[in-house]
MARVO-976810 format. One record per residue (C-alpha): residue in one letter; z, x negated, y. Coordinates in steps of 0.1 Angstrom, whole numbers, plus 5000, padded with zeros to 4 digits. Example, Ala and Ser with C-alpha at 12.3 -4.5 7.8 and 13.67 -1.06 7.14 Angstrom:
<atoms>
 res   pz   px   py
   A 5078 4877 4955
   S 5071 4863 4989
</atoms>
This chain:
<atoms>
 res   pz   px   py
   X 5481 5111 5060
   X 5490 5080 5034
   X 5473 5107 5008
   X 5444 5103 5028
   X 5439 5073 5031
   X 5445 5067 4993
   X 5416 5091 4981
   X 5393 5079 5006
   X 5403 5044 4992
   X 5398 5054 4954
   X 5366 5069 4961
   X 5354 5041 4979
   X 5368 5020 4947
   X 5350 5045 4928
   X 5316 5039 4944
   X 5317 4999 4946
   X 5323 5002 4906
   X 5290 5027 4901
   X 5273 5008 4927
   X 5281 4967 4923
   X 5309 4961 4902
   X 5305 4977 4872
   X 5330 4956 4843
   X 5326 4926 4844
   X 5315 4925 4882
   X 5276 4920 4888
   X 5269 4898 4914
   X 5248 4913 4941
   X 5223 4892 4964
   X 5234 4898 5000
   X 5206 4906 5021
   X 5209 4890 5059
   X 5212 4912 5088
   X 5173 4910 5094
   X 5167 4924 5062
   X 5190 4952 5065
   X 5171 4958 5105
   X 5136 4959 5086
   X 5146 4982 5059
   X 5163 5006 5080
   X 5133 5008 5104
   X 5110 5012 5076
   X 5130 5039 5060
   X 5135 5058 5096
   X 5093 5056 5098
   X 5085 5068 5064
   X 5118 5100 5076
   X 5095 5105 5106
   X 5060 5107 5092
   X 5074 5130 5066
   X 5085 5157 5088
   X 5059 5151 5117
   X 5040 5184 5105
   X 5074 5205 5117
   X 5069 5192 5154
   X 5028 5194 5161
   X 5016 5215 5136
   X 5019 5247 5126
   X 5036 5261 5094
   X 5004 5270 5079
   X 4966 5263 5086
   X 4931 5274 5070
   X 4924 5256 5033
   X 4960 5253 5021
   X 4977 5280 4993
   X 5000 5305 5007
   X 5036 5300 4998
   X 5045 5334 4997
   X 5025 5372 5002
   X 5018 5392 5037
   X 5006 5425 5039
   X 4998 5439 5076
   X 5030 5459 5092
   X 5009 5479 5116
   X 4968 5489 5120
   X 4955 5463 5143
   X 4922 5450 5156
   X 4923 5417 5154
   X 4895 5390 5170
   X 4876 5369 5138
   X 4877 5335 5150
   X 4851 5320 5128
   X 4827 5345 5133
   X 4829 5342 5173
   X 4831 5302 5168
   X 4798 5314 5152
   X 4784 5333 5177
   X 4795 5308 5204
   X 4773 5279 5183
   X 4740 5305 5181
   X 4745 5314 5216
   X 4751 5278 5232
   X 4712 5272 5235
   X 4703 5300 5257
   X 4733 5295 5278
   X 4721 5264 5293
   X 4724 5264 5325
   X 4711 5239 5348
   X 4715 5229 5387
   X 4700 5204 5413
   X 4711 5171 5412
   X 4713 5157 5450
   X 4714 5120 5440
   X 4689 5123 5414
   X 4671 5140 5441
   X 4677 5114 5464
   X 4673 5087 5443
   X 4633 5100 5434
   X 4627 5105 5474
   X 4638 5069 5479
   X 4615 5058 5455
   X 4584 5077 5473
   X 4590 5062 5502
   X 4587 5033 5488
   X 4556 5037 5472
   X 4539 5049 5508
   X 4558 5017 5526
   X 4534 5000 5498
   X 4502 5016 5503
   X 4504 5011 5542
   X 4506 4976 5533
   X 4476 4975 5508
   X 4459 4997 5541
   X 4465 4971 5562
   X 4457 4941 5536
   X 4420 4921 5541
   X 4431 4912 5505
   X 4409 4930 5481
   X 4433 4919 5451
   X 4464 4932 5463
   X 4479 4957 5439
   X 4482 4995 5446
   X 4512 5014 5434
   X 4486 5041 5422
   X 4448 5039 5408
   X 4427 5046 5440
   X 4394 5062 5439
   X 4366 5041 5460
   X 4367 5073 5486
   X 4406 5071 5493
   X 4406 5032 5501
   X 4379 5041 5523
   X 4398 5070 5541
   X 4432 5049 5538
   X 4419 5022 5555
   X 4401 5039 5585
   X 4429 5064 5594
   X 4448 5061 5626
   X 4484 5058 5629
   X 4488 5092 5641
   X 4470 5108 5610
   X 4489 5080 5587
   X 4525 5094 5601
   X 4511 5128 5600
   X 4500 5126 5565
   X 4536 5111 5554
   X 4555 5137 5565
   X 4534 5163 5549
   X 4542 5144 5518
   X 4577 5143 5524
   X 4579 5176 5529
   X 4559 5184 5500
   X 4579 5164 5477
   X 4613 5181 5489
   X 4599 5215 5482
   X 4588 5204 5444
   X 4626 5191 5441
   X 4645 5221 5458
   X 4630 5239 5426
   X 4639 5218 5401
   X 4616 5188 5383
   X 4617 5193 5342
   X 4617 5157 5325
   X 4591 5167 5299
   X 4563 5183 5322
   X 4528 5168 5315
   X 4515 5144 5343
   X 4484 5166 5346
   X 4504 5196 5357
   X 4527 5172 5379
   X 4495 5165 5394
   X 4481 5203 5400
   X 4515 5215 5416
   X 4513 5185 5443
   X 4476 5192 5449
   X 4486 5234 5456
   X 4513 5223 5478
   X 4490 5201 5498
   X 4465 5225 5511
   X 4474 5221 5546
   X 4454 5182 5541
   X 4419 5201 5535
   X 4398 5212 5508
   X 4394 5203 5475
   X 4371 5175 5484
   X 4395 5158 5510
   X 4405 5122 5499
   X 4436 5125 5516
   X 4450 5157 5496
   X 4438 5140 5462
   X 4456 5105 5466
   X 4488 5126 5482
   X 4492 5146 5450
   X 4487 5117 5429
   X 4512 5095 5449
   X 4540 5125 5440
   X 4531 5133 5404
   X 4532 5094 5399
   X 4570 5093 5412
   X 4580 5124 5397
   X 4565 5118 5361
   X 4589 5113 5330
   X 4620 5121 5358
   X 4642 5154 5361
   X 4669 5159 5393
   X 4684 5186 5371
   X 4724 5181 5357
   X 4743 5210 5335
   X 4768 5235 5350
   X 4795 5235 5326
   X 4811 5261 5344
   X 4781 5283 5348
   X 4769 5276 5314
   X 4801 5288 5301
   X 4802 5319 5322
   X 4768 5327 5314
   X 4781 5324 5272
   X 4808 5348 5278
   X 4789 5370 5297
   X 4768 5370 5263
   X 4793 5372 5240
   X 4816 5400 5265
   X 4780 5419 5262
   X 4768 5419 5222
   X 4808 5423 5215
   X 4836 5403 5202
   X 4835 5403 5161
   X 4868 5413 5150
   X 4884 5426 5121
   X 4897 5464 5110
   X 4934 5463 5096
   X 4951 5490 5083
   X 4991 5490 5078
   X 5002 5479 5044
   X 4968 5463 5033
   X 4969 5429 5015
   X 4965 5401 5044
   X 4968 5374 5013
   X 4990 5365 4979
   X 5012 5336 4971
   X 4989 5306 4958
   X 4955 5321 4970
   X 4933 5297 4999
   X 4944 5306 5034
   X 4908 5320 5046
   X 4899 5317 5089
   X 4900 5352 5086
   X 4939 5361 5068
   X 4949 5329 5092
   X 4939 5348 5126
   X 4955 5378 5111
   X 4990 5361 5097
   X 4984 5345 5134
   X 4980 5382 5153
   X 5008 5397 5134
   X 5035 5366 5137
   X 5033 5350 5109
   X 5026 5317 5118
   X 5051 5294 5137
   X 5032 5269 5160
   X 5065 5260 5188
   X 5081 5234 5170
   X 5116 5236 5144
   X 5144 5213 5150
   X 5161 5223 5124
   X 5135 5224 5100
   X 5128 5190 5110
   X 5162 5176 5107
   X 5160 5189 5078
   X 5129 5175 5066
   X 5141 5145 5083
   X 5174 5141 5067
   X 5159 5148 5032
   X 5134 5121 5036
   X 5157 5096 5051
   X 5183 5101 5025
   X 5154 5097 4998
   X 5149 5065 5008
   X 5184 5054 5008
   X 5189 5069 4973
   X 5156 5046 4961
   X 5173 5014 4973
   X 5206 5025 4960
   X 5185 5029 4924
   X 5168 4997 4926
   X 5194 4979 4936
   X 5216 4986 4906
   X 5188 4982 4880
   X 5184 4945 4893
   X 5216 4938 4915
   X 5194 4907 4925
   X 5167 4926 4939
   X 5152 4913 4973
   X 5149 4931 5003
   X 5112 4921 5002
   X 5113 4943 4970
   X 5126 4970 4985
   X 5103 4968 5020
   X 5076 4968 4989
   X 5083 4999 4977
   X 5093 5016 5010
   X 5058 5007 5019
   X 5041 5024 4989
   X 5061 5056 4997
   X 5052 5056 5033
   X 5012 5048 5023
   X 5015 5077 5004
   X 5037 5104 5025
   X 5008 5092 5052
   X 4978 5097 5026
   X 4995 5134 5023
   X 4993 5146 5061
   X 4958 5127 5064
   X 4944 5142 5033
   X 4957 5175 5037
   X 4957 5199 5007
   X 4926 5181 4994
   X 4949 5150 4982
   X 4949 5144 4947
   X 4982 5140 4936
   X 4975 5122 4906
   X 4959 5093 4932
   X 4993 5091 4953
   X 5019 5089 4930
   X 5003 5067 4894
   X 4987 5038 4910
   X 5022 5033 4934
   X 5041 5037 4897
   X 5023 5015 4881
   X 5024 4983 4902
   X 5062 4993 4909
   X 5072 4993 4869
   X 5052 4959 4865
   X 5070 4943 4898
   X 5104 4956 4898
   X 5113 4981 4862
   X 5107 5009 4850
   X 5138 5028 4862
   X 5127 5019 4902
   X 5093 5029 4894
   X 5107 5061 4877
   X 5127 5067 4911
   X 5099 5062 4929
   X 5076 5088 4913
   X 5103 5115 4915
   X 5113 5111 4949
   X 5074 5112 4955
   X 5071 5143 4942
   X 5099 5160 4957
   X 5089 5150 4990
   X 5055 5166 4981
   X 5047 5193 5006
   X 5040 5223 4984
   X 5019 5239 4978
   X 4992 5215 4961
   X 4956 5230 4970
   X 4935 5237 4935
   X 4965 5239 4913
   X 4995 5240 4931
   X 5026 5228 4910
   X 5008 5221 4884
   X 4990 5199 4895
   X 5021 5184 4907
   X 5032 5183 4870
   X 5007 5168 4854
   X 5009 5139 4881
   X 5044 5132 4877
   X 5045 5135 4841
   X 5013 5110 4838
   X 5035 5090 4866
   X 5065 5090 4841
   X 5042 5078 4812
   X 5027 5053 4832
   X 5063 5036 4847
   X 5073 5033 4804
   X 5043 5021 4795
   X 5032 5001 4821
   X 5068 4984 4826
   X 5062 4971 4786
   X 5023 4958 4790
   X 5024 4916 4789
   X 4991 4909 4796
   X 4963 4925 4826
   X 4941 4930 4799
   X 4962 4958 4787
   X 4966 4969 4821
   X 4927 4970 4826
   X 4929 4993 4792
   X 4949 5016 4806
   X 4932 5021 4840
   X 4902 5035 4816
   X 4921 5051 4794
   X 4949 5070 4813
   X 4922 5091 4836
   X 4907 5100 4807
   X 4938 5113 4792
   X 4950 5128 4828
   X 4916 5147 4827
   X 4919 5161 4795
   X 4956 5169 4800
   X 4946 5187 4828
   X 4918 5203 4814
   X 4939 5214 4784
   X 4970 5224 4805
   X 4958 5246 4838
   X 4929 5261 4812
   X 4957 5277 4792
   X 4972 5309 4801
   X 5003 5303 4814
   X 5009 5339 4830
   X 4991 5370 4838
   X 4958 5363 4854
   X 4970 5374 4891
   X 5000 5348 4888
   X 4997 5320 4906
   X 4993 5302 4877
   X 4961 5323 4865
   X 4943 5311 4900
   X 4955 5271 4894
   X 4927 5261 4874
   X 4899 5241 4890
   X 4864 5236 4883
   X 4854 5205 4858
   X 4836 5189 4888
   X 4865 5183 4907
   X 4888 5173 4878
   X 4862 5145 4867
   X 4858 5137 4907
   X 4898 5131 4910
   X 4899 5112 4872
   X 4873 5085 4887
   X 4889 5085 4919
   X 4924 5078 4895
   X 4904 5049 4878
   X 4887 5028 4908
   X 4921 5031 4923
   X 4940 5016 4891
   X 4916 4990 4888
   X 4918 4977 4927
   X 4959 4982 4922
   X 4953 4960 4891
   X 4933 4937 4913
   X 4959 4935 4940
   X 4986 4929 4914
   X 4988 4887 4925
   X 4984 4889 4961
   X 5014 4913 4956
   X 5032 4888 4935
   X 5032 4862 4961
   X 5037 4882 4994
   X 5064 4898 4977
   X 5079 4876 4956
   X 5074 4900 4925
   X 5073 4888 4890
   X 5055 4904 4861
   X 5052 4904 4826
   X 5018 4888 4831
   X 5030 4867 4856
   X 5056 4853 4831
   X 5032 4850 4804
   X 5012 4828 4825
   X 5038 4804 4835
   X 5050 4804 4794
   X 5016 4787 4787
   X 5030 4749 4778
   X 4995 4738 4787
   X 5001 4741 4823
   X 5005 4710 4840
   X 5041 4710 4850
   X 5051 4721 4814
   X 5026 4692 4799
   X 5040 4667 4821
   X 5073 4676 4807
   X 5060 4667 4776
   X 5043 4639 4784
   X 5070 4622 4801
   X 5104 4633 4789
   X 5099 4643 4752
   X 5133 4645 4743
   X 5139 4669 4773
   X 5110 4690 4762
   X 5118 4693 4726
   X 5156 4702 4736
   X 5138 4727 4762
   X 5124 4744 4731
   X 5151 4747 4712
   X 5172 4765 4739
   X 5144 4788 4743
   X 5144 4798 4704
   X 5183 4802 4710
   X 5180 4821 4741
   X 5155 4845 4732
   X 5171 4856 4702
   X 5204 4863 4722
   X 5182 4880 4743
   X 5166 4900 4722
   X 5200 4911 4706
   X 5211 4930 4736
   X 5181 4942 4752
   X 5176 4919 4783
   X 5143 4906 4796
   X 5128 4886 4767
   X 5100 4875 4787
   X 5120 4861 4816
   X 5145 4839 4795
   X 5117 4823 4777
   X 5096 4815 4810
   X 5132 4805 4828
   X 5143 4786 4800
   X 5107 4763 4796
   X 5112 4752 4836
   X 5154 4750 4834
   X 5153 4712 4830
   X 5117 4703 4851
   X 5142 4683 4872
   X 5145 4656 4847
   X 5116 4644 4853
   X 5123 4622 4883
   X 5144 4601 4858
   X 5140 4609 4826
   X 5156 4580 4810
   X 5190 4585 4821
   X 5193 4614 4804
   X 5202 4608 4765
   X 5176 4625 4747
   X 5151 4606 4763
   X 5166 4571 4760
   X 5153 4547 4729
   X 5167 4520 4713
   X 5199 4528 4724
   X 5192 4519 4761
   X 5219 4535 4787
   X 5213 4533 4825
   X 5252 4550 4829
   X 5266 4519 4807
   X 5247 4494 4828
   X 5257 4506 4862
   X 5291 4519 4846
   X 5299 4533 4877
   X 5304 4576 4872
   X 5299 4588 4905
   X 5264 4576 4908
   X 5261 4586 4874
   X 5274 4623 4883
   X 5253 4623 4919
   X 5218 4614 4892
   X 5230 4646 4872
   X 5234 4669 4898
   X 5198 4652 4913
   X 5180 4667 4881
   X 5195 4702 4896
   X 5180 4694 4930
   X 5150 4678 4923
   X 5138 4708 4899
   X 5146 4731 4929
   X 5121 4708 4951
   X 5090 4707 4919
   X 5099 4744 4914
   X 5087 4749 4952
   X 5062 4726 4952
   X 5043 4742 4922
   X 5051 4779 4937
   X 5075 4792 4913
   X 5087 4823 4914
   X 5120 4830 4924
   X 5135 4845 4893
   X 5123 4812 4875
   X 5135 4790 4897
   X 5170 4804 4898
   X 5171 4792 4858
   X 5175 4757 4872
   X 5208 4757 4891
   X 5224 4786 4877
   X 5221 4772 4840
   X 5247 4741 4851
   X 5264 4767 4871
   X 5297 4747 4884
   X 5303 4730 4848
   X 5326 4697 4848
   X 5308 4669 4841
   X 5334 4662 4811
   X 5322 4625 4804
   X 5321 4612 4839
   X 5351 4629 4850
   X 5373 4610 4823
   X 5355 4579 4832
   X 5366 4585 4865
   X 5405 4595 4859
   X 5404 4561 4835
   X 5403 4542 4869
   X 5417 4566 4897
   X 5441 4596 4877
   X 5446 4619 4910
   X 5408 4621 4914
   X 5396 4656 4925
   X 5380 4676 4899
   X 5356 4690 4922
   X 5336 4659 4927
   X 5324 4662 4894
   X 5311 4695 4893
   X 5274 4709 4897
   X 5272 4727 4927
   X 5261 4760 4909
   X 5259 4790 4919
   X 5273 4801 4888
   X 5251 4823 4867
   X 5238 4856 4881
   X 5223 4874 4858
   X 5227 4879 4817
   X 5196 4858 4815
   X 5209 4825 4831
   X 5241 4837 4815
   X 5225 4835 4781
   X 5207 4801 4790
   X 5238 4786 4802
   X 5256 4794 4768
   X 5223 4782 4742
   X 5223 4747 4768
   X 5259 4744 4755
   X 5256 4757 4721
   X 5222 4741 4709
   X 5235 4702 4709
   X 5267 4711 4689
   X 5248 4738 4660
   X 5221 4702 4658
   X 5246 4681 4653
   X 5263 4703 4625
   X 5266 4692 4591
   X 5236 4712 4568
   X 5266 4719 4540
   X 5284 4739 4570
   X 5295 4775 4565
   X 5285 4804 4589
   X 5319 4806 4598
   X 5322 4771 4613
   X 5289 4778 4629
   X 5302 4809 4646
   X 5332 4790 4653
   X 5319 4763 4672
   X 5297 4787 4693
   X 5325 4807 4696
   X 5345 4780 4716
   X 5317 4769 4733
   X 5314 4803 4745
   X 5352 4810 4755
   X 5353 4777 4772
   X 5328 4789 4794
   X 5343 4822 4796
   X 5376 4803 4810
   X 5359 4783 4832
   X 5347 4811 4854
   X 5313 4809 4847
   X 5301 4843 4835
   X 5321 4867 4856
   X 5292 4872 4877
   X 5268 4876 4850
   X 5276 4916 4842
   X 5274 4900 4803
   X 5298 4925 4788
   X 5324 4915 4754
   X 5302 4933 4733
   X 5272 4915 4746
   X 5289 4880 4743
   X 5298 4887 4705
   X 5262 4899 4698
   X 5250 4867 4718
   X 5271 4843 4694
   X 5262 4864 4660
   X 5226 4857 4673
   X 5231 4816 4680
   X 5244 4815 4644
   X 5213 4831 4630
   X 5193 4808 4647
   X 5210 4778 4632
   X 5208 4795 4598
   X 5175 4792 4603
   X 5170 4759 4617
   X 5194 4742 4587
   X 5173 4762 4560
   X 5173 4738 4532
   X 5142 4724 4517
   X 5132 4715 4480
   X 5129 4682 4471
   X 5099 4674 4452
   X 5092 4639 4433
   X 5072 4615 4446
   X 5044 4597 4422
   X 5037 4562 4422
   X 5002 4562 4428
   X 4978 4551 4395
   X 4962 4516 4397
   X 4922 4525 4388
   X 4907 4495 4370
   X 4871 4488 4369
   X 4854 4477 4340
</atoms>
């Protein structure tokens, strides 16, 4: 048992060293509980979309490549879908069939009594204005209003009756008025001859009502009796299948017809597959995991929003896959997603991204199959490198014209070759140009409106991009000219730490860009008193000797810390650039003030005068903190010193730092540190370069004559 519990202890030691604590130890942002809720959630819906297919649809459908090849096990008659989907659609418009509608029926009766309730009243009306519900001819006002009310009620309900008849056999809604108008008249001859007034205003009154209506409503189930009746009598199409004939071959379009038979013969699971989708499930789930694991320890710092962001892009595009189908264009799903992952987070997440993308990919890939697949992940691959590199959206907007047309002719080049014998799979892969010019513009207008998106990412993500960077590096922006304006001294010491800093930067491979953009904004927090800070102060003018009191001198130190957190939110910084500003003081001693302190109380704690850090998280505040202690000692330096004093006093600089505690959450390795101090020399090499001196002439007095 205490074996046991040792290995499972040095493999958990193991993994926290590959994981977060690599030597030194890297400090990892904590994310809160919320965070860790949301991520989870998001991972278990992009694990469920993924492996919906295995529990509402079947294995295989019509339009996708088969994954393997059938032949037929047994002779077999089996029914051809399509063509009796066919037949149903020719045969639907002479199966219509139609019955009587009571309430329409009702409805229209209704309305003819009406219309008689209004010609009594025009009967019995002096008024030779009132309005008739029908054009009266000067013989039927004559014989409507002489009639008795015998022949009136008489006459009514031989209309009635009439009008019942007509609707027991059905009124059509497109019949002329004229004909309306003849079928009344025929079924009035019990009112007299032709000539009778009586017959001619009755068959007028009912075409009048019935015109432009129909009682008539469709009989589904009639209708659909009446089709198979039809189709029972002209035959059900099916299909002859002999055993051991070729249903279909691996790669080749799923046809209706090899779908109903791979469906008649078994081959086709439609119940749903727990296991398969546990599976799936699992595979998917674990993906995800393994992405934030990956991102995670190429930037230890990494937010969770970072992570939700790229979570998001792989459920957009596991959900563009089942909505698409097989006509989803693989090079669409996975560059655009790479691309706006290797500007926001690195090249190694966006990498990560793209191959977990791909794996997840639910084979085969209609037109091409794997190939297809290839050429999207390899373009993917090219664009995370490149992409991760590009410092301006220019460049970006080059490449969103330029990579199509490379993907296009890559493709072109690649599925155009022969790869195999022409019955392969790989000999049926190659599309037609049509389509492979349809999916390279459909790869550009995507790149551009990802390019597009690319700030309203930065800020509801908190991303930060080369671009970004280069943006807020411009000293003409306000807070940077400000700076100038108003603490020079500050600005021109800003400067020089950002010469330093970049070159130790450059010397072991971290984020050039960042330092140079943290490094301009480390010290914005000087400007809400810039004059007690010694390189702004002339004519030898102290605040800290006139109040000579060091805690308020220490509390207007660590203000410069707090107050650049305050402008740095004010003017939207991003959070990478803003950490610059506490994490370059770290949890230094404020040396000066401290011994002014112990000069008047000796037991005074230490702690009180010390920034309140945190201590530097990153190689790039690391490197920051050490040029902010390194640049004022190489200045003051005497131009006849050697290299070796140079190095020497960066070197303790350096240690003292070391000792102090503040780097052992940087992940700055020994090497690193000795490639950091060679490179702080070289700097002040340059800086100390010494300059010819050439005479001066006394200017020539010109005389006039």
């Amino acid at each position: 048992m205490p074996n046991t519990v040792a290995n499972i202890l040095s493999l958990k030691r193991i993994w926290r060293s590959w994981v977060r604590y690599e030597s030194p130890r890297r400090s990892v942002l904590k994310w809160s509980s919320t965070d860790k809720v949301g991520l989870i959630i998001t991972c278990l819906i992009v694990a469920i979309i993924s492996s919906w297919n295995l529990l509402i649809e079947p294995d295989l459908k019509p339009g996708v490549q088969s994954p393997f090849e059938a032949s037929a096990p047994e002779d077999a008659l089996v029914e051809d879908s399509e063509a009796l989907q066919q037949k149903r659609s020719d045969l639907i418009p002479r199966t219509f069939v139609e019955v009587i509608d009571i309430q329409k029926s009702e409805s229209l009766q209704k309305r003819l009594d009406r219309q008689l309730n209004e010609l009594e009243l025009v009967a019995r009306s002096n008024e030779a204005a009132r309005i008739s519900p029908i054009n009266l001819t000067p013989k039927e006002k004559k014989w409507l209003s002489r009639r008795s009310d015998s022949t009136r009620k008489s006459w009514e309900k031989i209309i009635k009756t009439t009008s019942k008849k007509m609707l027991s056999q059905g009124l059509v809604k497109t019949l002329a008025l004229d004909q309306l108008k003849e079928a009344s008249f025929l079924q009035l001859s019990a009112l007299g001859d032709q000539e009778n007034p009586s017959r001619s205003l009755g068959s007028k009154l009912i075409a009048n009502v019935f015109h432009g209506n129909s009682n008539l409503r469709m009989d589904r189930a009639k209708s659909q009796q009446l089709l198979e009746e039809l189709i029972t009598k002209q035959g059900i199409p099916t299909i002859q299948i002999k055993k051991g004939d070729l249903i279909i071959s691996k790669g080749e379009s799923i046809s209706p017809q090899a779908y109903d038979v791979l469906d008649h013969f078994g081959m086709i699971t439609r119940s749903p597959r727990p296991l398969e989708w546990f599976s799936s499930f699992s595979e998917s789930l674990t993906s995800c995991w393994v992405l934030l694991l990956i991102m995670r320890r190429e930037k230890p710092r990494l937010l969770a929003r970072h992570g939700l962001f790229a979570l998001g892009l792989l459920f957009i595009a596991q959900l563009s896959k089942i909505w698409f189908g097989a006509a989803v264009s693989p090079l669409a799903i996975l560059v655009p997603p790479t691309l706006l992952l290797s500007q926001g987070v690195g090249t190694t997440s966006a990498l990560a991204w793209m191959a977990i993308a791909s794996l997840l990919w639910p084979i085969p890939v209609s037109g091409i199959g794997e190939g297809r697949l290839i050429v999207a992940a390899v373009t993917g691959a090219l664009v995370a490198f490149q992409a991760g590199r590009m410092r301006s959206r220019a460049q970006l907007l080059q490449m969103s014209v330029l990579l199509p047309f490379g993907a296009l002719i890559s493709e072109w080049l690649f599925l155009r070759s022969q790869l195999g014998p022409a019955n392969s799979a790989w000999g049926k892969l190659a599309p037609n140009s049509e389509a492979l010019v349809s999916e390279a513009v459909v790869l550009g207008a995507i790149l551009m409106f990802s390019i597009l998106l690319i700030p309203i990412l930065e800020s509801t993500f908190g991303l930060i991009t080369k671009a970004r960077l280069m943006e807020l590096a411009d000293q003409e922006r306000p807070l940077l000219r400000r700076l100038s304006i108003e603490a020079p001294g500050t600005f021109e010491h800003t400067l020089m730490i950002c010469g330093l800093a970049e070159e130790g930067a450059r010397a072991i491979g971290a984020d050039i860009d960042l330092i140079r953009t943290g490094g301009l904004y480390h010290d914005i927090g000087k400007l809400h008193a810039p004059n007690w800070f010694i390189e702004n102060q002339e004519e030898g003018i102290n605040p800290h000797d006139e109040i000579n009191d060091p805690y308020v001198s220490a509390n207007v130190l660590q203000a410069h810390v707090d107050e650049g957190l305050k402008l740095a939110k004010k003017h939207r910084l991003p959070g990478p650039i803003a950490e610059f500003i506490p994490e370059h003081q770290g949890t230094l001693k404020m040396g000066y003030f401290l011994h002014q302190a112990r000069q008047k109380e000796p037991s005074i704690p230490e702690s009180k005068f010390r920034y309140k850090g945190p201590i530097p998280g990153s190689r790039e505040t690391a490197i920051l903190m050490l040029a902010d202690g390194c640049e004022a000692a190489l200045r003051a330096l005497d131009p006849n010193a050697t290299n070796g004093e140079a190095s020497s006093t960066v070197r303790r600089i350096v240690e003292s730092r070391q000792r102090d505690g503040q780097l052992k959450e940087s992940s700055l390795r020994r090497t690193e540190i000795e490639l950091v101090i060679r490179s702080f020399v070289n700097v002040w090499r340059r800086m100390r370069h010494r300059r010819i001196q050439y005479p001066i002439s006394s200017p020539k007095t010109t005389f006039s004559a």
